[in-house]
Kinemage of the C-alpha trace (Angstrom):
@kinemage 1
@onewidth
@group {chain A} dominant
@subgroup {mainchain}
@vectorlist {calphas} color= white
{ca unk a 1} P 115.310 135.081 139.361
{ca unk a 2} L 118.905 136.197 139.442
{ca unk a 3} L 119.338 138.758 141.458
{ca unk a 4} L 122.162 140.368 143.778
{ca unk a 5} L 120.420 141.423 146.574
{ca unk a 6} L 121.663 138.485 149.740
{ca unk a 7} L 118.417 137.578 152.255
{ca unk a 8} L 120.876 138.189 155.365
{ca unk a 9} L 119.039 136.960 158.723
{ca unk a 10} L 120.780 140.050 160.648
{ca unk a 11} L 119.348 142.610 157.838
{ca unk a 12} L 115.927 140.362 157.658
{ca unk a 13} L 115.660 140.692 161.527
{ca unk a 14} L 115.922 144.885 161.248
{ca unk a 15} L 112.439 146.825 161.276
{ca unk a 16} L 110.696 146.999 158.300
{ca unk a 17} L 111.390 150.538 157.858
{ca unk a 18} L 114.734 150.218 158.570
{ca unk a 19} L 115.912 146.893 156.204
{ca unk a 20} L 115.238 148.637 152.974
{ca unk a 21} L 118.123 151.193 153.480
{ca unk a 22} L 120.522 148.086 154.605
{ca unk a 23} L 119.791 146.847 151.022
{ca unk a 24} L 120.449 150.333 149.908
{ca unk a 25} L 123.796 150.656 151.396
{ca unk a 26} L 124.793 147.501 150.402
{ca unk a 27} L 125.296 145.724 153.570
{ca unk a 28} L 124.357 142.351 152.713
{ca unk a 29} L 126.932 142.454 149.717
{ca unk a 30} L 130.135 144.070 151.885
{ca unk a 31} L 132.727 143.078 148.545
{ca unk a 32} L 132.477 146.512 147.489
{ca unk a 33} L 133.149 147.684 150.701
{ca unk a 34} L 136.546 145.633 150.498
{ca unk a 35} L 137.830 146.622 147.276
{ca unk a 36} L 137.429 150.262 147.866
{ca unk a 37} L 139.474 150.053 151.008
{ca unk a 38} L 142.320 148.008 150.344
{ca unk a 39} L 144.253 149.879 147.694
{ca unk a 40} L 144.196 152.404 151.013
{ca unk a 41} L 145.545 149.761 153.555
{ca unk a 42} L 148.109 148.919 150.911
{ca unk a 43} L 148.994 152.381 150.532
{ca unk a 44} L 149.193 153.363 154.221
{ca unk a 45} L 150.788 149.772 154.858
{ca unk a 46} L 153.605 150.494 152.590
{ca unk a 47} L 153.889 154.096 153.442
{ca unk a 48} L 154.721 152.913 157.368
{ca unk a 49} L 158.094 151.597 155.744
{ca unk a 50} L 159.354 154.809 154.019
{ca unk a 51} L 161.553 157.319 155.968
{ca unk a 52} L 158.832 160.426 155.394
{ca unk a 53} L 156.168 158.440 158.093
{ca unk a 54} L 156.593 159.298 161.685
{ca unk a 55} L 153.498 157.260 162.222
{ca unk a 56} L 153.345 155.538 165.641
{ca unk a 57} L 151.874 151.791 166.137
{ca unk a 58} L 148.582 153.240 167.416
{ca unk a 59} L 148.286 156.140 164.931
{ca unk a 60} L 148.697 153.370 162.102
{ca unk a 61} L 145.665 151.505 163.694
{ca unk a 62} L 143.561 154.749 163.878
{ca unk a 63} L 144.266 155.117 160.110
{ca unk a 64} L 142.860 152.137 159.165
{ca unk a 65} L 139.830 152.164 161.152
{ca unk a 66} L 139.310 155.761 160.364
{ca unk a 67} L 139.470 154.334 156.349
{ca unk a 68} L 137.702 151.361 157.081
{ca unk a 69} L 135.058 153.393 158.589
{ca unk a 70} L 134.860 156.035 156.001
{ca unk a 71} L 134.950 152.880 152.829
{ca unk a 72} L 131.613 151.556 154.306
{ca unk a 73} L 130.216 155.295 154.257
{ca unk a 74} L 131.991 156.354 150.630
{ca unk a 75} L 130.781 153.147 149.415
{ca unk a 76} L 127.258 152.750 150.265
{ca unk a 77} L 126.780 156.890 149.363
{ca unk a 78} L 128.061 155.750 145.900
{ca unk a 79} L 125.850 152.876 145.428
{ca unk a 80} L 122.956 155.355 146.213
{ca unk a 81} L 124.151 157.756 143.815
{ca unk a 82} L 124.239 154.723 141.339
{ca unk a 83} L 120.706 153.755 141.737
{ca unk a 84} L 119.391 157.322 141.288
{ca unk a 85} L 121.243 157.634 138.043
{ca unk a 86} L 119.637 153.878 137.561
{ca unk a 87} L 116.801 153.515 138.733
{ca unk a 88} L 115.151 153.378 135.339
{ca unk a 89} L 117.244 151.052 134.174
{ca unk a 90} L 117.751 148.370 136.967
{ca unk a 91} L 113.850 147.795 136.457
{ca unk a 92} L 115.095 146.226 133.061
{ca unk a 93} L 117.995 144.067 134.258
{ca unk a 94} L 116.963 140.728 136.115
{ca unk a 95} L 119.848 140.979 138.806
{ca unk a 96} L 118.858 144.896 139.974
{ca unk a 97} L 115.061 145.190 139.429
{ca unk a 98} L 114.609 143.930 143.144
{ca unk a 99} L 116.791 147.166 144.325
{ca unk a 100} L 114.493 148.773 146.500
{ca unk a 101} L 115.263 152.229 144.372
{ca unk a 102} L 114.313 150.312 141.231
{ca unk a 103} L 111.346 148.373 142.896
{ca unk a 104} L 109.735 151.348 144.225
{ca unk a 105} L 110.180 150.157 148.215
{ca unk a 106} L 112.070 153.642 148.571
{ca unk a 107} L 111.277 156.762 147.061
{ca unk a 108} L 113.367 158.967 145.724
{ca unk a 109} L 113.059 161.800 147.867
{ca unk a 110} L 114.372 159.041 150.864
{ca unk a 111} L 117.292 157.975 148.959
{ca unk a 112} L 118.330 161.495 148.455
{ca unk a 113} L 117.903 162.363 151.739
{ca unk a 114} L 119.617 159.360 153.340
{ca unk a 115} L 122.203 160.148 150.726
{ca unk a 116} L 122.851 163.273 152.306
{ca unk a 117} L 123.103 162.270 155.497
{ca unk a 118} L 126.352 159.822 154.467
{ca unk a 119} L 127.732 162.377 152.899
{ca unk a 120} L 127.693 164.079 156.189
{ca unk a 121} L 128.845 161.469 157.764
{ca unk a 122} L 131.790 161.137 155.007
{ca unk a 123} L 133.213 164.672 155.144
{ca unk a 124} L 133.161 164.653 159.013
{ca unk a 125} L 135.699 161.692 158.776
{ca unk a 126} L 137.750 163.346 155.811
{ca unk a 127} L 138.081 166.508 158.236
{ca unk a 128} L 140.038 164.603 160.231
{ca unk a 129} L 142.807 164.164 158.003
{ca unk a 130} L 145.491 166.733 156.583
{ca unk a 131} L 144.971 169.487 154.053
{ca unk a 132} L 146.279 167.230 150.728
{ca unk a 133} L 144.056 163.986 151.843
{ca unk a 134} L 140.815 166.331 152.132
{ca unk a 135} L 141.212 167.622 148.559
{ca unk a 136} L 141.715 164.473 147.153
{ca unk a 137} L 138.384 163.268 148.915
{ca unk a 138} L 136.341 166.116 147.723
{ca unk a 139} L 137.888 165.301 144.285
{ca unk a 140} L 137.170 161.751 144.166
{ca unk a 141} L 133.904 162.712 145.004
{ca unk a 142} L 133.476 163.775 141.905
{ca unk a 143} L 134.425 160.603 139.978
{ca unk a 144} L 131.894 158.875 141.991
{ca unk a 145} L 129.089 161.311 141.366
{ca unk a 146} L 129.799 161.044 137.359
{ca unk a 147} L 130.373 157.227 137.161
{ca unk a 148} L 126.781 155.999 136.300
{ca unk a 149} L 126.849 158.752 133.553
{ca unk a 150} L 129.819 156.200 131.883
{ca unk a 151} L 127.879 153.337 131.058
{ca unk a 152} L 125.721 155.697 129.118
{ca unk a 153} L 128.597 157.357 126.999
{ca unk a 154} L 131.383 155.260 126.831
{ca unk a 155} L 132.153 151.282 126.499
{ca unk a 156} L 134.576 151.839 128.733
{ca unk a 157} L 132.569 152.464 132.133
{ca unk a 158} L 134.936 149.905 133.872
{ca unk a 159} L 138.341 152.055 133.452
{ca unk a 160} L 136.168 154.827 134.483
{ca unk a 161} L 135.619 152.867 137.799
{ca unk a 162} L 139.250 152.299 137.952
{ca unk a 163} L 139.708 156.287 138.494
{ca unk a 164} L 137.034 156.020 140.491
{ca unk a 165} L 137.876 153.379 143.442
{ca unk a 166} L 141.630 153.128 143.760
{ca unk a 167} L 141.534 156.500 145.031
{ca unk a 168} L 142.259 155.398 148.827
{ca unk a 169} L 145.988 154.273 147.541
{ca unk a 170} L 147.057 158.150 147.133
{ca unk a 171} L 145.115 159.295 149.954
{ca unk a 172} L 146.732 156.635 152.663
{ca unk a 173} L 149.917 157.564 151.680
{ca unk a 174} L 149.286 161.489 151.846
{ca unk a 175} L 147.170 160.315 155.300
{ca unk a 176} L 150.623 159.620 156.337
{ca unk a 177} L 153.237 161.231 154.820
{ca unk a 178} L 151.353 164.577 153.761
{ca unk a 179} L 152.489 164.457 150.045
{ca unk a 180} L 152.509 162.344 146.803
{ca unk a 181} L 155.355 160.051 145.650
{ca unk a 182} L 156.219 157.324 143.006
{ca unk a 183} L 154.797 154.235 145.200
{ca unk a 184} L 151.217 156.112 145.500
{ca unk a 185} L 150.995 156.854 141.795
{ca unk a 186} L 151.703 152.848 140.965
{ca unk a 187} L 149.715 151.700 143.908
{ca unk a 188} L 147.006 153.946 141.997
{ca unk a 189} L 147.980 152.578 138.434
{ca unk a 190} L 148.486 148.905 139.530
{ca unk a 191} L 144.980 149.269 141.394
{ca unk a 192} L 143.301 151.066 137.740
{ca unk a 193} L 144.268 147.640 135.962
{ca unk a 194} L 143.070 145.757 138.900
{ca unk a 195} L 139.403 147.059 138.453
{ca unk a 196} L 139.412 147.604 134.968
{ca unk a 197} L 139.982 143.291 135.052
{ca unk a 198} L 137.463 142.521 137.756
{ca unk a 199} L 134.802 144.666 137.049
{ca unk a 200} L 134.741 143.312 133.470
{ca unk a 201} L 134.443 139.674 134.701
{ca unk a 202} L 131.702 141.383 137.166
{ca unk a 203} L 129.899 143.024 133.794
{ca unk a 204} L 129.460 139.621 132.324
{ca unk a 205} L 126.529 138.639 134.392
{ca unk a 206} L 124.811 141.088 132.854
{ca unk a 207} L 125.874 141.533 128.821
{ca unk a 208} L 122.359 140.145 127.766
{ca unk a 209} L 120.391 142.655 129.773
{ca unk a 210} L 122.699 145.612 129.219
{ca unk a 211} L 122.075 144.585 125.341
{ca unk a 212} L 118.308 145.199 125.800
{ca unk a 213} L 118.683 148.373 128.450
{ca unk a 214} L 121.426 150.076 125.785
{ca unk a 215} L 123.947 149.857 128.538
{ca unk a 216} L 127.852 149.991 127.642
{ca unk a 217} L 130.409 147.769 129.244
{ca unk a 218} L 134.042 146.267 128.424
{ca unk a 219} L 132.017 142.663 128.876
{ca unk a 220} L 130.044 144.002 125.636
{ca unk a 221} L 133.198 144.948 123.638
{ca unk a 222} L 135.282 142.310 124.361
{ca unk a 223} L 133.021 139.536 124.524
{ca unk a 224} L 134.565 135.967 124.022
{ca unk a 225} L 137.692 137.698 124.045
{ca unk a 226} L 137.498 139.272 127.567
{ca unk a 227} L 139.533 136.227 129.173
{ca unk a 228} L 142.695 137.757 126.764
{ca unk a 229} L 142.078 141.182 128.427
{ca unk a 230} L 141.299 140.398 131.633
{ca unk a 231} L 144.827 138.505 131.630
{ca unk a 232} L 146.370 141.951 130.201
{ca unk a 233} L 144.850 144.149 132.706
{ca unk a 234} L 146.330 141.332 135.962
{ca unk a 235} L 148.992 141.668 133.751
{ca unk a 236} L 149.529 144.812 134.314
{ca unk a 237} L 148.302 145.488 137.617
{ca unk a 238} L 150.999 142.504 138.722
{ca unk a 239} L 153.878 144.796 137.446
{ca unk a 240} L 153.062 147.958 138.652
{ca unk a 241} L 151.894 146.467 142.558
{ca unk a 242} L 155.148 144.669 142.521
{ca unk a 243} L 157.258 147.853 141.606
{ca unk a 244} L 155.466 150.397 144.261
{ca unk a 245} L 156.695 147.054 146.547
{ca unk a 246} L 160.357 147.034 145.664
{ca unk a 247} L 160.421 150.682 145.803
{ca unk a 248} L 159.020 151.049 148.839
{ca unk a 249} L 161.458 148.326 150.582
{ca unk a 250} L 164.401 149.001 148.407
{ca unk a 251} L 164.823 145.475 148.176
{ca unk a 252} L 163.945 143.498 144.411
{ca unk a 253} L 163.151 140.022 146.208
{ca unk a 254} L 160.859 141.864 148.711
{ca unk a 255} L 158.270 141.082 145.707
{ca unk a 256} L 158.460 137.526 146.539
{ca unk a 257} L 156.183 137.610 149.872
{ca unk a 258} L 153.197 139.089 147.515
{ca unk a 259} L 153.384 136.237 145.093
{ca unk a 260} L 150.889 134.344 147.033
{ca unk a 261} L 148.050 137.039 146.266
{ca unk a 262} L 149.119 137.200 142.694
{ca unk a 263} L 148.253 133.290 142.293
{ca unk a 264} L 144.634 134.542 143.122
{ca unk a 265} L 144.536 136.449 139.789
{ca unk a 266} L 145.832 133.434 138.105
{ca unk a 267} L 143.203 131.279 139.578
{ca unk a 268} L 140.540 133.474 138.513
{ca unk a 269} L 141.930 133.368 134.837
{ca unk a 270} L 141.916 129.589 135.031
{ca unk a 271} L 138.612 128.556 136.370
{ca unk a 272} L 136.325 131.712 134.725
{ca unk a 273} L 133.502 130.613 132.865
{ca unk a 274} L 132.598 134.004 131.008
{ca unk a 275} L 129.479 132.479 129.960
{ca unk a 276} L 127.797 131.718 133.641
{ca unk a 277} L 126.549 134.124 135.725
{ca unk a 278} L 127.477 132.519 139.345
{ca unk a 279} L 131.333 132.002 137.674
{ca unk a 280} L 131.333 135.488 136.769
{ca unk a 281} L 130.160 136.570 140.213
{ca unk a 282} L 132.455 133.762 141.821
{ca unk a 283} L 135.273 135.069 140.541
{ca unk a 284} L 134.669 138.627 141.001
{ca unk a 285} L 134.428 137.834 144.789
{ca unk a 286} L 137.617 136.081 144.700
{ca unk a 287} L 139.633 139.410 144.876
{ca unk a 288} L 138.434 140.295 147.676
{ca unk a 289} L 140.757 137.532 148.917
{ca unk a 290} L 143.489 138.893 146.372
{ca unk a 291} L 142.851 142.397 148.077
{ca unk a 292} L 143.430 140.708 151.371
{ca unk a 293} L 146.413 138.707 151.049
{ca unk a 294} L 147.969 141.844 149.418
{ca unk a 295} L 147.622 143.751 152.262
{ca unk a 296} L 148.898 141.401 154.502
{ca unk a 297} L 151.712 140.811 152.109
{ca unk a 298} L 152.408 145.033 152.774
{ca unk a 299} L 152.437 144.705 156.820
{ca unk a 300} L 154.733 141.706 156.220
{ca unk a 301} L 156.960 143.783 154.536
């Protein structure tokens, strides 16, 4: 069976009562984790080089374990929120049926109530930012409580996701600086096209299931043609990261130092196979890495 739930020892060796809600969060698949938070390390990264930040060394650290944190919390209480919207249908797809919403190991009265108990745990973290960064939080809140309703009304769910998760690159720069700017707003845009290109590679594992369940997805739309529009979206999301760069540093060649992450998207163009499952899910992974070497690309700046 091809499924996406990872047999971690560390998760395996938890109580019994206890493991189920490590699948539920995620834990044993952290990627998500990682591509929520780094369009807010890039943002706060970048932000540390504009004239508005009066950001010490160790308040810059505290910002990024304070986002780190709250991207594990925001992450897993989405992927709850997904499988109660799902539930239903992850019994019909191959790769989710083993979810233990979907397989019945936890009800849904636990879910909800572990749900609420993140979201707890979420808001006490936002509180500890400024005014502007809180009502962005409670507002991409939203986006993440109406994203499984997308798959269900629109082919598009996957720009939809875009909104969703690239919120952390305006609210590390308003962490900071306590406003909104330019760089932010393509940070945001750049990281739109980002998702809108990886979660469509992502949605290919699943196109023959999602034919049967009646769920919508770019994969479905574009089909053998997704390679063209995956390379439009990197495309895109190249031009607009590399312009929130040179903005940021005032310098054009300042672009240069991110042109190793950028080779990542390339890669991924190059050695997709749209039509297997572990290539689809290989290559998905892979920007994690691109995530990565962006960021580092930002503190190098």
């Amino acid at each position: 069976m091809f499924t996406d739930i990872r047999k971690w020892k560390v998760i395996e060796s938890l109580p019994s009562k206890i493991r189920p809600y490590a699948y539920l969060m995620r834990l044993d698949r952290p990627i998500g984790t990682y591509l929520l938070l780094f369009p807010a390390l890039w943002s706060i990264s970048l932000s540390y080089l504009t004239t508005e930040s009066s950001l010490s060394g160790l308040g810059f650290i505290a910002l990024i374990i304070l986002f780190s944190v709250g991207a594990l919390i925001m992450r897993s209480a989405g992927c709850i929120i997904n499988d109660i919207w799902d539930r239903n249908l992850d019994q019909k797809v191959e790769r989710t049926r083993e979810r233990p919403l979907a397989s019945g190991v936890i009800s849904l009265k636990q879910a909800v109530g572990f749900l609420t108990i993140l979201l707890c745990l979420g808001a006490l973290i936002l509180f500890q930012l400024n005014a502007l960064t809180i009502v962005l939080g409670f507002l991409s809140l939203v986006f993440v409580i109406a994203y499984p309703a997308m798959k269900r009304i629109t082919w598009w769910p996957q720009a939809f996701l875009g909104l969703t998760f690239n919120f952390g690159a305006l609210m590390g720069w308003t962490a900071v600086t306590g406003e909104l700017s330019i760089i932010p707003v393509l940070l945001y845009s750049g990281g739109f096209f980002w998702t809108l290109g990886y979660d469509t590679i992502y949605a290919h594992q699943d196109v023959e299931d999602d034919v049967m369940a009646g769920v919508k997805s770019t994969a479905r739309i574009f089909q053998e043609k997704s390679k063209i529009w995956v390379a439009g979206f990197y495309a895109l999301c190249t031009l607009l990261l590399l312009s929130a760069v040179i903005l940021a540093t005032g310098q054009i060649y300042s672009g240069l130092i991110a042109m190793p992450a950028f080779s990542i998207l390339l890669y991924q163009l190059f050695s997709w196979n749209l039509d297997s499952k572990p290539s689809s899910l290989a290559m998905f992974k892979a920007n994690a890495l691109f995530g990565g070497l962006f960021f580092l690309s930002c503190l190098c700046l």
